[in-house]
N, C-alpha and C positions, 0 to 999 in steps of 0.2 A: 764328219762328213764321210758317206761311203763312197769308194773310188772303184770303178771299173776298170779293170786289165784288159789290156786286147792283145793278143796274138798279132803282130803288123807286117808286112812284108814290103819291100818297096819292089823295084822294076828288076830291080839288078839280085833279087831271091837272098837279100838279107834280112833276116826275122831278130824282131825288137819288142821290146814289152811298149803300150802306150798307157797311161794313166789317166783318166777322165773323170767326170762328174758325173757324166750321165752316157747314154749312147745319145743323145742331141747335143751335148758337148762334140764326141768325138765328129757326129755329122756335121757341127756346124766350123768345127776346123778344119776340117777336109774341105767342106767346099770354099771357105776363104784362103787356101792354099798355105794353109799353117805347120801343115804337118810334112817333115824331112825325114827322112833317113839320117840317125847319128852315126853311123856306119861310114855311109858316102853323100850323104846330103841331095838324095836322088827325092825328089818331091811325088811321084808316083806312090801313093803310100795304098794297100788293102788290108782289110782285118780279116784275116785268116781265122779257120774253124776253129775253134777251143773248149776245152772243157771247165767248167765254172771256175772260181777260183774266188777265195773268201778272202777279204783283209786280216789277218789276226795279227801283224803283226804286235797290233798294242798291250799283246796277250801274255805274250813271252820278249824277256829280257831280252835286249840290243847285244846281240854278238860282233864282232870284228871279223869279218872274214881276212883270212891271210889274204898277205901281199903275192899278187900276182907273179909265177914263174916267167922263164924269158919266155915269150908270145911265140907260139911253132911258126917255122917258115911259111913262108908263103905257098910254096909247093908242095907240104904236108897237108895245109887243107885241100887241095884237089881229092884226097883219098879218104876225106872225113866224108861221114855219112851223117845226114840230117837231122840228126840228135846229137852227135856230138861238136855239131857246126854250133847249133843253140847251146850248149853247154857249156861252149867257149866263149858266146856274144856274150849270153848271160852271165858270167864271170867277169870279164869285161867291162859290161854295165853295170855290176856291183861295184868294181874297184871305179870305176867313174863316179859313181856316189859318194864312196869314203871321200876322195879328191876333193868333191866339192862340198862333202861337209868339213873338210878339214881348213876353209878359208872364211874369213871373214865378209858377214853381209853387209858392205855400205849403203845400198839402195842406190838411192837417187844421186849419191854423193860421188857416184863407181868414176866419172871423170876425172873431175877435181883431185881426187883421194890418189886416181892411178898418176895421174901429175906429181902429185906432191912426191911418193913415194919414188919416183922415176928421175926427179930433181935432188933428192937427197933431203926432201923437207920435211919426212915424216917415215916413218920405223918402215921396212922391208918386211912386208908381209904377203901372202897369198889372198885376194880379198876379191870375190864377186858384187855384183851392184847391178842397176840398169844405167843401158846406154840404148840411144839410137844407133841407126846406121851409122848415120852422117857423122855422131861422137865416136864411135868405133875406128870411122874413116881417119878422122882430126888423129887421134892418138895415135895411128899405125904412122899415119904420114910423118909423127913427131918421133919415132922412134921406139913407138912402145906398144910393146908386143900386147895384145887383147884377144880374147875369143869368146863368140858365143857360146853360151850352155844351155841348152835347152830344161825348160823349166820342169820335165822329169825328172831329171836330175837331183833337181833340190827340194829333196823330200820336207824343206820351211812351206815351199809352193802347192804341197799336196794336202797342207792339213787344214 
């Protein structure tokens, strides 16, 4: 399947890659208010101008990119300039890729599975799955840390 890149901006002028089907994919998550900022979770989301951009990556062998240096202060980025702002997301949102390829997909099981392993009843791993809200909620309130990933991320979700 071919995947459209868009250039995204949300309110607060943080620029994201979004990954699609189609551009009626990307209109039809926009207007069911699908689409956040992984940044700041600012739901304001635009596709910014861009210049084309082809998939190849199935072209050329899977490289690792290095692990991320410490993150520049906060105050450093005030004097970045808007290429080197994307140069940092975008680094960012690669190493948030390795992250979540380096966990196990339980699916449907992501509750159950995050219980077992939070009780001591099944091996201590990194492992994404689906959850609802409301199982999200059940788990935090049990003591166990959970987060959404949005499903760019998990480049299983892209193919």
């Amino acid at each position: 399947m071919a995947l459209k890149v868009f250039d995204l901006q949300c309110e607060a002028h943080h620029i994201f890659e979004g990954w699609f089907s189609s551009h009626e994919d990307y209109d039809s998550q926009q207007e069911r208010g699908l689409l956040t900022c992984p940044l700041c979770g600012n739901g304001k989301i635009s596709k910014m101008l861009s210049a084309p951009r082809l998939n190849v990556s199935h072209l050329k062998k899977e490289k690792q990119p290095a692990p991320l240096k410490q993150a520049p202060k906060m105050e450093a980025t005030a004097n970045l300039n808007d290429k080197e702002l994307a140069k940092i997301q975008a680094a960012v949102m690669q190493q948030l890729r390795v992250y979540v390829k380096q966990t196990e997909d339980v699916g449907k099981q992501f509750t159950a599975e995050a219980r077992r392993i939070h009780y001591g009843e099944a091996k201590e791993r990194p492992i994404r799955g689906n959850a609802t809200p409301e199982q999200r909620q059940a788990l935090q309130e049990e003591g166990i840390e959970v987060m959404p990933i949005p499903d760019f991320l998990d480049e299983n979700q892209l193919q």
